[in-house]
C-alpha positions in Angstrom: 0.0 0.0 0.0 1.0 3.7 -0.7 0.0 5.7 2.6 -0.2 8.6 3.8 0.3 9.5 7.3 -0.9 13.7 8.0 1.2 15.0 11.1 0.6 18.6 12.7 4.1 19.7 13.0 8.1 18.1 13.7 7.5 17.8 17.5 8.3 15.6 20.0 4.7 15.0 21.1 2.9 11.4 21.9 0.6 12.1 18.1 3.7 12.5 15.9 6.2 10.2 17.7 3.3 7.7 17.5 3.0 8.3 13.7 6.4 8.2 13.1 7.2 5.1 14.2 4.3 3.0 13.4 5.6 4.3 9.9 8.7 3.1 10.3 7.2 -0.5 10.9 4.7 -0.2 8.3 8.4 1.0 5.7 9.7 -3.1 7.5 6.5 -4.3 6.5 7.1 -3.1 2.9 4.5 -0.3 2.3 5.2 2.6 0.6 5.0 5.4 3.6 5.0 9.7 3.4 4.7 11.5 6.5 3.7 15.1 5.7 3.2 17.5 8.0 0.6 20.3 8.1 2.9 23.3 9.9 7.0 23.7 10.6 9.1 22.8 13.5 11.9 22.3 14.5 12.4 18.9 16.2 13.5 16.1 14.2 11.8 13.2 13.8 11.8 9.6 14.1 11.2 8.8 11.0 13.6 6.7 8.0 11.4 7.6 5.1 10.2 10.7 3.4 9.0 13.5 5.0 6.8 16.6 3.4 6.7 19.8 5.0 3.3 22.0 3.8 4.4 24.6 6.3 1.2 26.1 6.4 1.4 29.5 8.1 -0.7 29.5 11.7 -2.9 32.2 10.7 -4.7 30.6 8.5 -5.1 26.8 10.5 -9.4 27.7 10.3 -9.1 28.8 6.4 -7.0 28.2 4.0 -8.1 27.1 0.2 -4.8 27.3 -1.0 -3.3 24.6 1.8 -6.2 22.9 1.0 -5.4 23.0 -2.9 -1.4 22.1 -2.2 -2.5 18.7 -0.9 -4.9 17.8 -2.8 -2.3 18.6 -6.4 0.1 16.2 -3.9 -2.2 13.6 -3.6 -3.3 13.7 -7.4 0.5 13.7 -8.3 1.4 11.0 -6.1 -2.1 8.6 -5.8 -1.7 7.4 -2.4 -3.8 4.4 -1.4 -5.2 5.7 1.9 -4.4 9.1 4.2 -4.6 8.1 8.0 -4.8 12.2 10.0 -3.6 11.9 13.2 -4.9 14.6 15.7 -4.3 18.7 16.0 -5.4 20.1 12.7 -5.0 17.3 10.6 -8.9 16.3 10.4 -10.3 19.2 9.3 -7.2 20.4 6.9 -7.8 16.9 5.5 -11.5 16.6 5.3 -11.6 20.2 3.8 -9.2 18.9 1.3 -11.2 16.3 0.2 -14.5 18.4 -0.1 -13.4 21.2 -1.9 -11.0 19.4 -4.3 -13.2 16.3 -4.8 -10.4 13.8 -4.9 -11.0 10.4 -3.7 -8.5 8.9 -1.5 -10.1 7.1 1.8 -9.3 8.8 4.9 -8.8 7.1 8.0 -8.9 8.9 11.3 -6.9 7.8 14.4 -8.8 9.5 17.8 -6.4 9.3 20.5 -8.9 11.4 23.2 -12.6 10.9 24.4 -13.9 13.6 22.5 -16.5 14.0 24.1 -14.7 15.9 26.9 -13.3 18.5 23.9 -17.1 19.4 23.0 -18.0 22.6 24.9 -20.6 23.9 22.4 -23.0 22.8 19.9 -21.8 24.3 16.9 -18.2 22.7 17.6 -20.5 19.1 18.1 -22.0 20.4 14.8 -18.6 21.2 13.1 -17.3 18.5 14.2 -19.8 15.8 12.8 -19.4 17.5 9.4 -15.9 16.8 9.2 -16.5 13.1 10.6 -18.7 12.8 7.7 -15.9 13.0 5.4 -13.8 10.2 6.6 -14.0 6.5 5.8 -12.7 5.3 8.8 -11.5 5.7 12.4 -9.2 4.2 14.7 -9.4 4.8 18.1 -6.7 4.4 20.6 -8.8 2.7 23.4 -12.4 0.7 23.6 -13.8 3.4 25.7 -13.1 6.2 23.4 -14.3 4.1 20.7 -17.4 3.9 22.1 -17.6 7.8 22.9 -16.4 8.6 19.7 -19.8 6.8 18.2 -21.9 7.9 20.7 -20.7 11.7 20.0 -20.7 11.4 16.6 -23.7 9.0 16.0 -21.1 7.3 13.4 -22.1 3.3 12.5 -19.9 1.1 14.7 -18.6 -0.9 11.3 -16.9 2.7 10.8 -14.6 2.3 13.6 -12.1 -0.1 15.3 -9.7 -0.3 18.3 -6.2 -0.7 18.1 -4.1 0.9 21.4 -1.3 3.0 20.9 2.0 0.9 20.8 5.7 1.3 21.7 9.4 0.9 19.9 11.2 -2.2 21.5 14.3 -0.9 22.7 17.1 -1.2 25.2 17.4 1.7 27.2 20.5 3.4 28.1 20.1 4.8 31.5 23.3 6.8 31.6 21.7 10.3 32.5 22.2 13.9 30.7 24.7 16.1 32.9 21.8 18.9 33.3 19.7 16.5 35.1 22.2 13.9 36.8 22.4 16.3 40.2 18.6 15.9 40.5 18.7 12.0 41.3 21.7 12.3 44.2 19.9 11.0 46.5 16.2 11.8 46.5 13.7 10.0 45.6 12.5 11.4 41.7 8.9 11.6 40.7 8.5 12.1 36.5 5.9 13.7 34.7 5.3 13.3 31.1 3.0 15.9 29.4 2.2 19.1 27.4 2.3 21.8 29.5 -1.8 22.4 29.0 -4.9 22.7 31.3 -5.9 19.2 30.7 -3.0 17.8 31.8 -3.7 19.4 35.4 0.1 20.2 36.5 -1.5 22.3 39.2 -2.8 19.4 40.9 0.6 17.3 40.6 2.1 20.6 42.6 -0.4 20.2 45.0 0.3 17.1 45.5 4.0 17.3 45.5 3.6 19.6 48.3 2.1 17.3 50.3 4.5 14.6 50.0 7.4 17.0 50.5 6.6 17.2 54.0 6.9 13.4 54.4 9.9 13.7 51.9 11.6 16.6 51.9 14.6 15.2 49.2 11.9 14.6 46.9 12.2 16.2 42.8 9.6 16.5 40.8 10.7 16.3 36.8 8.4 17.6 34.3 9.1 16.9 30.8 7.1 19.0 28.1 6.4 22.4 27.4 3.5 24.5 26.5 1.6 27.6 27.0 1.2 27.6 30.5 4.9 27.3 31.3 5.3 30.7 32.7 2.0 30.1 34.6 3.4 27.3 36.3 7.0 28.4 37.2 4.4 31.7 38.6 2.9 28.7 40.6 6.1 26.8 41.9 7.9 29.8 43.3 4.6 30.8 44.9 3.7 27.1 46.9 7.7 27.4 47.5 8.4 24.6 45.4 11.7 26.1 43.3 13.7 22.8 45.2 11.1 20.4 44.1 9.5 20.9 40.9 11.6 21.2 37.9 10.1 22.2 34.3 12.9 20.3 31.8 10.7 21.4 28.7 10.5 18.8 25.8 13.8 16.2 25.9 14.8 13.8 23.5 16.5 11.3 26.4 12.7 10.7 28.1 13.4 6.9 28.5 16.6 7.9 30.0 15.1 9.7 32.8 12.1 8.0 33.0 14.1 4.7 33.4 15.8 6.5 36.3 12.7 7.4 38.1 11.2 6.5 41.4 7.4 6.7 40.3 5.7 8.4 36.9 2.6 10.3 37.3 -0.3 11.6 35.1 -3.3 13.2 36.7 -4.3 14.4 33.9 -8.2 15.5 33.7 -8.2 14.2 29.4 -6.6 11.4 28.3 -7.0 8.8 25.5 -4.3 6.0 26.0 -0.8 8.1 26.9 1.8 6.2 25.5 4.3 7.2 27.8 2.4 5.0 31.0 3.3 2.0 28.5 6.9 3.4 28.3 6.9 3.8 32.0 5.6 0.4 32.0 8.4 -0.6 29.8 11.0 0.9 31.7 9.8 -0.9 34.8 8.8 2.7 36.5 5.5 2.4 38.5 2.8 4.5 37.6 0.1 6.4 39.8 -2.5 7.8 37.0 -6.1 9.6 38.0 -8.9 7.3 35.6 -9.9 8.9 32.9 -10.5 8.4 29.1 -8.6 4.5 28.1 -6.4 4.7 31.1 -8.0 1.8 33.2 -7.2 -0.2 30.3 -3.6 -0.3 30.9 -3.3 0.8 34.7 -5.3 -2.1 36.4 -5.4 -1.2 40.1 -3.6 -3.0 41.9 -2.2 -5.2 39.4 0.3 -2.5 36.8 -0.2 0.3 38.4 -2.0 2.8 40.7 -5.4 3.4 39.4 -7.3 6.7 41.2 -10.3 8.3 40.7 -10.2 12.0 39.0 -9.4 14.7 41.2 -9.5 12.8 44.4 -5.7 14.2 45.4 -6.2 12.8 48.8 -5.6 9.1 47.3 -3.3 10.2 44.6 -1.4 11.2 47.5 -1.4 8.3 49.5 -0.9 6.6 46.4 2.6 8.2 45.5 3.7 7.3 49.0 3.1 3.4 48.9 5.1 3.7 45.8 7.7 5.2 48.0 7.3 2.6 51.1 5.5 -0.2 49.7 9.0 -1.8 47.8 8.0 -5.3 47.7 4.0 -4.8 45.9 6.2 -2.2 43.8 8.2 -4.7 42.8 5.5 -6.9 41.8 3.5 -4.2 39.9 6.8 -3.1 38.0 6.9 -6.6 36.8 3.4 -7.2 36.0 3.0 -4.3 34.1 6.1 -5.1 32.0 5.5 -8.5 30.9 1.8 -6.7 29.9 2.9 -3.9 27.9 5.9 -7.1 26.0 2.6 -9.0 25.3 -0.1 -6.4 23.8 1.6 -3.4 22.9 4.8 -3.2 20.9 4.4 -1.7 17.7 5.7 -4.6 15.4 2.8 -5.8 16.4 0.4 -2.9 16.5 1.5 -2.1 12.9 -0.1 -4.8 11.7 -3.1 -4.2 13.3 -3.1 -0.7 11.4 -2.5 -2.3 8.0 -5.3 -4.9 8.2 -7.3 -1.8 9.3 -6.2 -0.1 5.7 -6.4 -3.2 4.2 -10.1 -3.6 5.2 -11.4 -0.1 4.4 -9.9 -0.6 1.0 -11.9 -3.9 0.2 -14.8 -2.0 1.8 -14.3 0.8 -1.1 -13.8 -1.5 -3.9 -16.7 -3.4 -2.8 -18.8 0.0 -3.1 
């Protein structure tokens, strides 16, 4: 097959990373793969094949016929087989594409949030569902936000299938960067992977770091990611007192380095789909303590891989980070449960096959038309 796969930007964010490598196993698999992306950046990429910069200017992300037009004389020049979006603007640059240009090239979708938590009007709901209307397929990264995105959509089940985000095998070198070496002598390191966005609720995490700082006063808290509430936070930090805890280390490229090296990860994030990073914490043998919300009980099984709390109760996401801390023998037995779970269901030699039968299928399903 000829694909397509339709990035935002170069960034180091779960979406492209995601794309890129399940690219690079679909390139193994012998599929003819372009990833094209919709705006500029500046990080580089995962990616072995060929990559397409649009470099659409940011102004016009809402409006723009003649980005709309450049893709659609790419695809006519090029006659891919199928154009998978994934996430940020990619959907509705795509599915404008499409309907203004008329071209015919199947579109598959892959939803990595509950989107029904992303609605917060009706004439986004009523957007929204136009643009759905234009696509042939979707992928969504977890059962439950399957099941949301039909219910918020009113889309036909047989539209849509579940296939979880996946992981690189690799072996991880744990020798850590200079900059951030210092902040392991001896204290205990808690790591946070995430955009630095509402959503993902850092405020609560330096609530909750304050809390167990009393009990642990060596403790570091390691954010990696960046976003526009990075000056909002740092505000925050020096305000709770919290300049010799919490640590904002922007985007990295060495995040299995210093997740490998961690103590505990965290995410209580209020949106989620299925972050990829608790199955790299998972991979790394790191124990995670996660709030439930969007797919995230399908990986973090209380008790079992991980440390599974209900949304916004800090109290027990509290208590939580501290049995991590104490608790070093059901630690132990999580770490390794959780490991020999993510080995099983979710590396991406295997995921990537899942994807192309997915192609495969809507492709019979258009011929069939």
């Amino acid at each position: 097959m000829k694909i397509l796969q339709f990035i935002q930007k170069p960034q180091l964010r779960g979406a492209e990373m995601f794309a890129c490598q399940l690219s690079n196993h679909l390139l193994d698999m012998g599929h003819e793969v372009t990833v094209i992306c919709l705006l500029d950046g500046n990080a580089k990429l995962p990616f072995k094949g060929k990559l397409v910069n649009l470099k659409r200017p940011l102004a016009k992300r809402f409006f723009d016929v003649e980005g709309w037009k450049q893709l659609a004389k790419y695809i006519k020049e090029n006659k891919p087989d199928i154009i998978q979006a994934n996430a940020g603007d990619t959907l509705k640059f795509v599915a404008l594409s499409k309907l203004f240009y008329r071209w015919k090239t199947p579109i598959v979708y892959r939803n990595a949030n509950k989107v029904s938590d992303f609605i917060t009007s009706h004439p986004k709901l009523v957007f929204n569902k136009f643009l759905v209307n234009q696509l042939q397929h979707i992928i969504s990264v977890s059962e439950l936000c399957r099941l949301d995105f039909i219910k918020t959509y009113s889309i036909p089940p047989e539209k849509t299938t579940m296939i979880p985000i996946g992981i690189d095998a690799a072996i991880i070198d744990k020798t850590l960067s200079e900059d951030v070496r210092p902040y392991f002598n001896s204290a205990k390191v808690i790591v946070n992977v995430a955009s630095l966005v509402p959503e993902k609720n850092h405020e609560a995490l330096l609530r909750i770091t304050r809390e167990v700082a009393k009990e642990y006063n060596n403790i570091k808290v390691l954010i990696l990611g960046d976003g526009k509430l990075r000056e909002s936070l740092q505000q925050k930090i020096a305000a709770m007192g919290l300049e010799d805890h919490v640590i904002l280390l922007g985007y990295r490229s060495d995040v299995l380095s210093i997740l490998s090296n961690a103590d505990v990860f965290t995410l209580p994030s209020r949106i989620e789909g299925l972050p990829g990073v608790i199955l790299e914490a998972f991979y790394c043998e790191v124990p995670v303590v996660a709030y439930n919300v969007g797919g995230i009980s399908e990986v973090v099984r209380n008790n079992e891989t991980g440390w599974l709390i209900d949304k916004d109760n800090e109290g027990e996401f509290i208590a939580a980070v501290k049995d991590v801390l104490v608790n070093t023998t059901k630690t132990t037995e999580l770490k390794k449960n959780a490991n020999q779970f993510v080995q099983k269901e979710f590396m991406n030699d295997r995921i990537a096959k899942k994807f192309a039968d997915a192609y495969t299928k809507v492709l019979n399903r258009k011929s069939a038309v």
